[in-house]
Kinemage of the C-alpha trace (Angstrom):
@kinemage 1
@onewidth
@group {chain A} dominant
@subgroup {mainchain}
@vectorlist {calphas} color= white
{ca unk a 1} P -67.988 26.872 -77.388
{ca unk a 2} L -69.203 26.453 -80.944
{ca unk a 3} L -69.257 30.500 -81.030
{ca unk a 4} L -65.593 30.842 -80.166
{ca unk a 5} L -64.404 28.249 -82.330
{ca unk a 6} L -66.515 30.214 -85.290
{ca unk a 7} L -65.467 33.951 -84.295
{ca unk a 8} L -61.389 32.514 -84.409
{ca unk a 9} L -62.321 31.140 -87.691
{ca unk a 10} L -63.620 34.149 -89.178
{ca unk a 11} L -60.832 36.461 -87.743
{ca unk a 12} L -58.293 33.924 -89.616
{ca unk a 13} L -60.013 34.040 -92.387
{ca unk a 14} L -59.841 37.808 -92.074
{ca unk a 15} L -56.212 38.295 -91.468
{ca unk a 16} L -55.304 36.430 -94.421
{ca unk a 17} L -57.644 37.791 -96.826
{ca unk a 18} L -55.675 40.514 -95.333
{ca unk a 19} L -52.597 39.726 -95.582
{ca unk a 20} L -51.816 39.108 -91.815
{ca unk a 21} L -51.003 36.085 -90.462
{ca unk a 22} L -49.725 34.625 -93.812
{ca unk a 23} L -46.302 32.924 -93.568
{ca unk a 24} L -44.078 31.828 -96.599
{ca unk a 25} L -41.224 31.285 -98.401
{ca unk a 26} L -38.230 28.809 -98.750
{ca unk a 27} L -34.614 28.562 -97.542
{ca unk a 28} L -31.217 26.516 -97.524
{ca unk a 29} L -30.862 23.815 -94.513
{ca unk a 30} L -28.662 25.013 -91.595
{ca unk a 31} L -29.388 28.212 -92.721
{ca unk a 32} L -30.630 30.818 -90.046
{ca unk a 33} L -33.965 32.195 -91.745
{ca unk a 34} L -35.028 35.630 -91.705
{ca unk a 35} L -37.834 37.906 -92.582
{ca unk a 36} L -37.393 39.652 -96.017
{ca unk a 37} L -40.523 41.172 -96.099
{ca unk a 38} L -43.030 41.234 -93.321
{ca unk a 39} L -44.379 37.858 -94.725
{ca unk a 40} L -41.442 36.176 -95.959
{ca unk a 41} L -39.103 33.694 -94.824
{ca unk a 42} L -35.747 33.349 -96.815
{ca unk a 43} L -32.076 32.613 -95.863
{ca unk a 44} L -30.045 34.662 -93.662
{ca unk a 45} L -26.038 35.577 -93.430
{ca unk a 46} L -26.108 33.058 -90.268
{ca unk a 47} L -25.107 29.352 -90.778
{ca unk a 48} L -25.308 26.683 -88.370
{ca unk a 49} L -23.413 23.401 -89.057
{ca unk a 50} L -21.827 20.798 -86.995
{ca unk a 51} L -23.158 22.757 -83.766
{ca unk a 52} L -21.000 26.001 -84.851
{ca unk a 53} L -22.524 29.135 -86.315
{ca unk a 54} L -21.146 31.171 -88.946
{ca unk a 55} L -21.714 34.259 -90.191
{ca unk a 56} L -20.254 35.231 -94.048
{ca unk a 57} L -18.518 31.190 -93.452
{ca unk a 58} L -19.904 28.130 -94.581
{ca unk a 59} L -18.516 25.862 -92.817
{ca unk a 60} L -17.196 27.261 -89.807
{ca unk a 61} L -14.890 25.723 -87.492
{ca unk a 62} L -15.601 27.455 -84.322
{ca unk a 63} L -18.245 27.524 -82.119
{ca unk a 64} L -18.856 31.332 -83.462
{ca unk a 65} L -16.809 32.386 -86.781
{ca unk a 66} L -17.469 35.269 -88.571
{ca unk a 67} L -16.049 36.207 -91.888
{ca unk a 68} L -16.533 40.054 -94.034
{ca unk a 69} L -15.414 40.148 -97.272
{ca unk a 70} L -16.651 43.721 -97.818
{ca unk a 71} L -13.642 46.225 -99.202
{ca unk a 72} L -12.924 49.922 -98.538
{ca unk a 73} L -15.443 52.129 -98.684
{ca unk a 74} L -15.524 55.889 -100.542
{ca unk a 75} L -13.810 56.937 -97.549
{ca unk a 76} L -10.571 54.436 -97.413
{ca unk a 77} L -12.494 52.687 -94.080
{ca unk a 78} L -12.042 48.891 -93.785
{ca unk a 79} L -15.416 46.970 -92.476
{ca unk a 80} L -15.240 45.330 -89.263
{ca unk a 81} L -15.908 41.350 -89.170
{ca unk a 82} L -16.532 41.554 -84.931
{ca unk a 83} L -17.282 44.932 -83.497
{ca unk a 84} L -17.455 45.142 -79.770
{ca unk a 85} L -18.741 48.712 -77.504
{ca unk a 86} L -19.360 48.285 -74.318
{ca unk a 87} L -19.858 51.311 -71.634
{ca unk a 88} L -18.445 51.439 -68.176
{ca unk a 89} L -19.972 53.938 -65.807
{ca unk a 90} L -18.719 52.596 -62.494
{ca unk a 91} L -15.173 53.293 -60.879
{ca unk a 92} L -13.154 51.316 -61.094
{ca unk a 93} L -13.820 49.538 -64.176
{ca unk a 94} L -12.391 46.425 -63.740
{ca unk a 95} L -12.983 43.539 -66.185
{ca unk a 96} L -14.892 46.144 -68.074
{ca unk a 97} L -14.392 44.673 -72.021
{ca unk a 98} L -15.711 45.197 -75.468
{ca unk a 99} L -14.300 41.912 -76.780
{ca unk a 100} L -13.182 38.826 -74.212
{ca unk a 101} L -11.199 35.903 -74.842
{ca unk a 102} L -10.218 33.273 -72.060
{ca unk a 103} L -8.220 30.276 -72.517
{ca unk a 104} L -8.575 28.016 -69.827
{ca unk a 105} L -6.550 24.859 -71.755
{ca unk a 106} L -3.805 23.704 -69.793
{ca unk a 107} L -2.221 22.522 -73.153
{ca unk a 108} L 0.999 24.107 -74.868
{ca unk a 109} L 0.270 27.464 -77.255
{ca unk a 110} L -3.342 28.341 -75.474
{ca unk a 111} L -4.446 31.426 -76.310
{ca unk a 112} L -7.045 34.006 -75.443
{ca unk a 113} L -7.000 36.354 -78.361
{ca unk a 114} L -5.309 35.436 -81.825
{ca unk a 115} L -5.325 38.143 -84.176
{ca unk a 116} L -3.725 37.109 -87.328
{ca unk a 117} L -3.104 39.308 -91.334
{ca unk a 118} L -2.779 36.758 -93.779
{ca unk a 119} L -1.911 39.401 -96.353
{ca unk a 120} L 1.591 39.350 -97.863
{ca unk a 121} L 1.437 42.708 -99.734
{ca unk a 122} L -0.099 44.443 -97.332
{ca unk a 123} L 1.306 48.129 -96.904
{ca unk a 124} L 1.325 47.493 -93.151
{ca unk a 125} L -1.375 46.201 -91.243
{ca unk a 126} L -1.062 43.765 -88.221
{ca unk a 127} L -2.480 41.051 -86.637
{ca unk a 128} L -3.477 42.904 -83.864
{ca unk a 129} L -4.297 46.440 -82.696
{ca unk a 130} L -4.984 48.315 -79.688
{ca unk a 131} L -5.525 51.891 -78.819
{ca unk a 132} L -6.848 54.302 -76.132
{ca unk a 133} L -8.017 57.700 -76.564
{ca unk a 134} L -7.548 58.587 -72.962
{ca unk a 135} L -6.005 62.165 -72.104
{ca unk a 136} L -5.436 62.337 -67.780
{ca unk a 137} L -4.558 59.183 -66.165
{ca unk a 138} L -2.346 55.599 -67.068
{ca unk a 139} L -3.813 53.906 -70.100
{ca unk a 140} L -2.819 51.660 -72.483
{ca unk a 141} L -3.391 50.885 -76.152
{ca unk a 142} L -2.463 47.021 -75.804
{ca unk a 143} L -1.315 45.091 -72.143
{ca unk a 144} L -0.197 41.882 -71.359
{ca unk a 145} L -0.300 40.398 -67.842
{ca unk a 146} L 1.852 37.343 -66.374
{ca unk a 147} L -0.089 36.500 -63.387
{ca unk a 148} L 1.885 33.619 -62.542
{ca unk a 149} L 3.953 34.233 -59.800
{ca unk a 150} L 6.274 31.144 -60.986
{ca unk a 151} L 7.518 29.987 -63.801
{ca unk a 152} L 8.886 31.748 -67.050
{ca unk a 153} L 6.273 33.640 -67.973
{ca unk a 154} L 6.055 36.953 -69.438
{ca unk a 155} L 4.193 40.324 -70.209
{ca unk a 156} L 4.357 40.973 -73.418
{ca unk a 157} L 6.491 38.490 -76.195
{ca unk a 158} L 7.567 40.243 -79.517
{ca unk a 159} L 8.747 37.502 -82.435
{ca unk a 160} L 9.819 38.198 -85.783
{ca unk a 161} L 11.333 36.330 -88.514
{ca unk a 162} L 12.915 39.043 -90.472
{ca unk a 163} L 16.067 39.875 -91.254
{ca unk a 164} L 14.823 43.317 -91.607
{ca unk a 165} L 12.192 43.025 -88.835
{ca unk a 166} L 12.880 43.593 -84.520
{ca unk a 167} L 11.487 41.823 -81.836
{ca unk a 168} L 10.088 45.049 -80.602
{ca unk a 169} L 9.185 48.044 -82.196
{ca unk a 170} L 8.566 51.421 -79.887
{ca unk a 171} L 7.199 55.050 -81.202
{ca unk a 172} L 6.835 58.613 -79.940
{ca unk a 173} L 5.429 60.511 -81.734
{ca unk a 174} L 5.326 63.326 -79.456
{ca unk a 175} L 9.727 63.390 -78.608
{ca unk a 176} L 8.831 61.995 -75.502
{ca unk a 177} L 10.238 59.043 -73.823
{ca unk a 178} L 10.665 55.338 -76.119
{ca unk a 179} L 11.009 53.436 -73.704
{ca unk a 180} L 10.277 52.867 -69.851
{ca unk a 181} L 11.213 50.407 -67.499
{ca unk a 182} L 9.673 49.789 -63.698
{ca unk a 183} L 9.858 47.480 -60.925
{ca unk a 184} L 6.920 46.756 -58.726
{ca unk a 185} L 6.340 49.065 -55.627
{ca unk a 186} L 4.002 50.301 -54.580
{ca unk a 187} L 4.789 52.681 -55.999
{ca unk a 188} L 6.039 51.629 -58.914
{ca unk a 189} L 9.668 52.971 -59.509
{ca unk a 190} L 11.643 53.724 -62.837
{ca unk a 191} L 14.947 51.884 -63.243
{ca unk a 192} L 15.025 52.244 -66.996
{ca unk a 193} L 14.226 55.109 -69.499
{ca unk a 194} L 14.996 55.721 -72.884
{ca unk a 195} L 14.411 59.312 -74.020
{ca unk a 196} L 13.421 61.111 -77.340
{ca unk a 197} L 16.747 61.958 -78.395
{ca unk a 198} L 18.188 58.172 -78.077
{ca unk a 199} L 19.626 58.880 -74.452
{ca unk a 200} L 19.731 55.862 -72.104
{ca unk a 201} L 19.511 56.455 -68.380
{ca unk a 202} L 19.021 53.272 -65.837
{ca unk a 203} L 19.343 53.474 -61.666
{ca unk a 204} L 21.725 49.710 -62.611
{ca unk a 205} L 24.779 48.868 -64.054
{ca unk a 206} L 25.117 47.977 -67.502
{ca unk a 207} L 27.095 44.683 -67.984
{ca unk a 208} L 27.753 43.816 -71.329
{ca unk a 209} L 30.130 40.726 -72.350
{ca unk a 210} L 33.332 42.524 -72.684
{ca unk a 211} L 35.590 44.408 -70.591
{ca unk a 212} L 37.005 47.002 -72.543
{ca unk a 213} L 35.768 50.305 -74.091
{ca unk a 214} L 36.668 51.204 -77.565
{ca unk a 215} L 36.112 54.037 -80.091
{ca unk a 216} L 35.564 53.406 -84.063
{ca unk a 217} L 37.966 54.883 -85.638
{ca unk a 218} L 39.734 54.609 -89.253
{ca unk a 219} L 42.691 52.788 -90.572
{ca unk a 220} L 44.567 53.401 -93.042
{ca unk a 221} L 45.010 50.758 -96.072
{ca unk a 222} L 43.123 47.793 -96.379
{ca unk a 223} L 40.751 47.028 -93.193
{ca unk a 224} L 41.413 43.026 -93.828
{ca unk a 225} L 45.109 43.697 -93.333
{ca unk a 226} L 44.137 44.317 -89.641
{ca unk a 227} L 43.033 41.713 -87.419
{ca unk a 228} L 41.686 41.705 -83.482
{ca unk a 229} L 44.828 41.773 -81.023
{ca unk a 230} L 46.929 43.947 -83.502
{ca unk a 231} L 48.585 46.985 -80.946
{ca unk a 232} L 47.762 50.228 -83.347
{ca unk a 233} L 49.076 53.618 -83.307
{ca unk a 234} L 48.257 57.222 -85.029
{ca unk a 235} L 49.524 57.527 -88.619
{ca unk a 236} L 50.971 60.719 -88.547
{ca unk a 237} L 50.697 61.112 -92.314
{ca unk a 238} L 47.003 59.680 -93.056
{ca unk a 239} L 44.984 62.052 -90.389
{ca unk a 240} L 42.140 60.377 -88.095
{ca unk a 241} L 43.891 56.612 -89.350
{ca unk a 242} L 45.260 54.236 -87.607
{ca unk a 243} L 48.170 52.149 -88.934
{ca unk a 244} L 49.763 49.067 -87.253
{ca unk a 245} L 52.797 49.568 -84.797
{ca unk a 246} L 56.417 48.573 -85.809
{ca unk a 247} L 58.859 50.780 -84.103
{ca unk a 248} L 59.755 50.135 -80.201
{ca unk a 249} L 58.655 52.753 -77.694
{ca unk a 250} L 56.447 54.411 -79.638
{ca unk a 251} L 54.756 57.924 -78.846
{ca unk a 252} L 52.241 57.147 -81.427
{ca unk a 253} L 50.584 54.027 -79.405
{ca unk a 254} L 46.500 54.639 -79.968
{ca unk a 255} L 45.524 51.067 -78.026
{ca unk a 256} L 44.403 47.526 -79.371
{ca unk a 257} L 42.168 46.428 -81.920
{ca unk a 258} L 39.239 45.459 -79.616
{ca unk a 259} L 38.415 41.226 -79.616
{ca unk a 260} L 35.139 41.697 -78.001
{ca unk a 261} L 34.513 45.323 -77.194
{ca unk a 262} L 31.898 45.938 -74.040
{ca unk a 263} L 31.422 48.826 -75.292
{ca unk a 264} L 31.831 50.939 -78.369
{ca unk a 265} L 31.319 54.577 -79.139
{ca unk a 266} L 30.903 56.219 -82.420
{ca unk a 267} L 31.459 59.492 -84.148
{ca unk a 268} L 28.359 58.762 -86.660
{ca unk a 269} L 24.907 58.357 -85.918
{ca unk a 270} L 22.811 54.931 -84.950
{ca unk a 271} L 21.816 54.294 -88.599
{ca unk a 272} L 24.282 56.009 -90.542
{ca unk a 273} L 26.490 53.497 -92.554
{ca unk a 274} L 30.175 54.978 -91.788
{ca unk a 275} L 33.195 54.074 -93.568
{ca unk a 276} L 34.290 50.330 -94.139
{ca unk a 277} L 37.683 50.988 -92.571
{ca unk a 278} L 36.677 51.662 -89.437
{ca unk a 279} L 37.938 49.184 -86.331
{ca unk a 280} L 37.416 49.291 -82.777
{ca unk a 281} L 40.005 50.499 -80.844
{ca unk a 282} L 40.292 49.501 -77.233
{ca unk a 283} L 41.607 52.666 -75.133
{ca unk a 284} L 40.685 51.278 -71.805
{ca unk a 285} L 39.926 47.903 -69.837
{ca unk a 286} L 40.695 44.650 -70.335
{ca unk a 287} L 41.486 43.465 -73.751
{ca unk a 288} L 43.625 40.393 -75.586
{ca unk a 289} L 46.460 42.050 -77.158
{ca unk a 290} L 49.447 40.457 -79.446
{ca unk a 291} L 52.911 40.769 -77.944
{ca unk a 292} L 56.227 39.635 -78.680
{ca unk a 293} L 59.016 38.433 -76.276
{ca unk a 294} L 61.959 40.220 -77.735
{ca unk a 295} L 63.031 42.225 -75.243
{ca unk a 296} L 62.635 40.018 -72.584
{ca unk a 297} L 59.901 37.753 -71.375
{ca unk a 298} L 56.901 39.622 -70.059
{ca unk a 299} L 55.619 39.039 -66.800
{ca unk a 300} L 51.656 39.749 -65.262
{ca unk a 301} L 52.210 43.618 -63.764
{ca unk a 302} L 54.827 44.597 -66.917
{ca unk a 303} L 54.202 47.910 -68.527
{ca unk a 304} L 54.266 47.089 -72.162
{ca unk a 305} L 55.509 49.334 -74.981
{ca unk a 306} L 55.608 49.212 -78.848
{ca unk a 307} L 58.043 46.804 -80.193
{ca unk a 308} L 59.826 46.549 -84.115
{ca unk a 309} L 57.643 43.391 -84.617
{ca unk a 310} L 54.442 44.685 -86.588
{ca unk a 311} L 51.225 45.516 -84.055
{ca unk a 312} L 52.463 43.721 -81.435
{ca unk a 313} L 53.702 44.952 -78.168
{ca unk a 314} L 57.210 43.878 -76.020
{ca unk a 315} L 57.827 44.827 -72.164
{ca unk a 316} L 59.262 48.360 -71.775
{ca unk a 317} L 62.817 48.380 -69.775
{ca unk a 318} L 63.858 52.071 -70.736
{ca unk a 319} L 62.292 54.308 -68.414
{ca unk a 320} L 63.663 57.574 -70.105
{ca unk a 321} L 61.547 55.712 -73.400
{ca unk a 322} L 57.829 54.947 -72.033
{ca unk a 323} L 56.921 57.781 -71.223
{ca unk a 324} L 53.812 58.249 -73.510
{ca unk a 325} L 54.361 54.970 -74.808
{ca unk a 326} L 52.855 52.671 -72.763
{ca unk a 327} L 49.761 51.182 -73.487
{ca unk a 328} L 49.137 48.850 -70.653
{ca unk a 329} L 50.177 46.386 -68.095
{ca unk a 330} L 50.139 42.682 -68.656
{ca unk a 331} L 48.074 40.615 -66.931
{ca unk a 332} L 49.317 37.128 -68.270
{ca unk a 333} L 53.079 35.971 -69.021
{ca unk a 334} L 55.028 35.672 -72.229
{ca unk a 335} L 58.377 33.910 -71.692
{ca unk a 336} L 59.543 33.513 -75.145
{ca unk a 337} L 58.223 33.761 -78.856
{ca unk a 338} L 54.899 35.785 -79.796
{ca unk a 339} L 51.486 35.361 -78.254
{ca unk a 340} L 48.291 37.157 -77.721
{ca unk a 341} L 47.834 37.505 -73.789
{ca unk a 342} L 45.290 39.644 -71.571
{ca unk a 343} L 46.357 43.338 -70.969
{ca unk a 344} L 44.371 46.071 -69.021
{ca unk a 345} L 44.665 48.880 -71.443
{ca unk a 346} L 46.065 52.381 -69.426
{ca unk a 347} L 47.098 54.520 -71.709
{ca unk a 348} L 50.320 56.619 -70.374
């Protein structure tokens, strides 16, 4: 026994006359130490305090919080604060994830992942970013599920407070489609597309508030001289204007300035400004239109005509007249006076 105890005492002595086997050094409390050289201790980059551990934070307010305030490097390449790789070999690979987050809070505004950008000058940047380098097969560069099959949940939720700013934002950079749109099969099936060039195409209606179709077109003069309602005809001496109607029976009649067009179609391009004179003019459906009583009171089923009282329209009585001239039936009455009433545009 005395022999053991002697030979462990010699080899100690050894080692540290050595070199080995000598520990030292000093460090900062709640600091994480680590080895800087293969005998001493010092502080790390890892911080524990209040039972949360930090790495680049000092006093970090999650159970794990990590912050990098490296720059660029030669190369223009940002540092990454949390860098996750993982490799799935099996098929499928579901619940296969670099980076996890699970909120399990029944509370309002729990979330899984946040990913916020603090910076107000950045030259773009987001809060959060992802991307798939996958060439056969459906992938994905960001997904959102709603797996409750109740309730008003949804996918994917785009918010913006910009004037300048949308809700959604979609790129091709390849002319392909924008925009898709599928209801569950299987297999799935496409109700919606939108295609490189800006074409729409969709299996459903499209029902827009409004019940008229209208085409922007100029007038001539002022545009605040014109007002919703007004019955408008071709100015035969201002080409491609309108003007406002004032002589009865009319060959000139274009339609009515549309209240609340369903939809409107346009002779310039989605972004391009277009002139400041330009109105929508209702050439078919259902639109409110001003109309005068003075050649008779108007009745729903009337065919109504250009009167001599400015952009409004009377009922037409002279058959040898209305032909060309009419720009609608009446749906609602007029027994005496003026009025705006509900006509179902029919050019004839």
């Amino acid at each position: 026994m005395k022999r053991g105890i002697l030979a462990t005492l010699v080899l100690s002595s050894c080692l540290v006359s050595m070199g080995w086997g000598q520990v030292g050094g000093s460090g900062t409390p709640n600091t994480i130490p680590q080895f800087i050289t293969s005998t001493t201790i010092g502080d790390s980059p890892i911080l524990l305090f209040n039972g949360n551990i930090g790495i680049g934070s000092l006093n970090p307010n999650a159970k794990f919080e990590v912050k990098d305030f490296r720059d660029l490097d030669v190369n223009g390449n940002g540092p990454n604060a949390i860098f996750g790789l993982v490799t799935c070999k099996q098929t499928p690979n579901i619940g296969c994830a670099a980076v996890r987050g699970d909120a399990n809070a029944v509370s309002l505004g729990a979330i899984g992942v946040l990913g916020n950008n603090f910076a107000t000058d950045a030259q773009g940047g987001g809060g959060l970013q992802g991307q798939t380098f996958a060439t056969v097969g459906f992938s994905f560069g960001a997904r959102g599920d709603a797996l409750g099959t109740t309730g008003f949940v949804h996918g994917v939720v785009g918010i913006t407070h910009s004037t300048g700013g949308s809700g959604g934002y979609f790129v091709n950079r390849a002319k392909g489609d924008v925009l898709i749109g599928v209801v569950a099969g299987p297999p799935d099936i496409r109700v919606f597309r939108v295609d490189g060039t800006g074409m729409v195409f969709a299996d459903g209606g499209f029902r827009p508030f409004g019940a008229d179709f209208a085409e922007e077109m100029g007038v001539s003069g002022d545009r605040s001289g014109y007002e919703p309602g007004d019955l408008l005809v071709i100015n035969p001496t201002d080409e491609h204007h309108l003007t406002l109607s004032a002589t009865p029976y009319s060959t000139l009649v274009a339609g009515v300035y549309s209240t609340k067009p369903g939809l409107i179609a346009s002779q310039h391009r989605m972004d391009d400004p277009g002139p400041r004179n330009e109105v929508p003019l209702a050439v078919v459906g259902i639109v409110p239109c001003k109309v005068t009583a003075e050649n008779g009171p108007i009745a729903a089923g009337d065919l109504l005509v250009t009167s001599s009282t400015l952009g409004r329209a009377m009922k037409g009585t002279d058959r040898a007249r209305m032909l060309g001239a009419v720009v609608g039936k009446a749906l609602e009455s007029l027994r005496e006076g003026t009025g705006t009433i509900q006509v179902l545009v029919t050019l004839q």
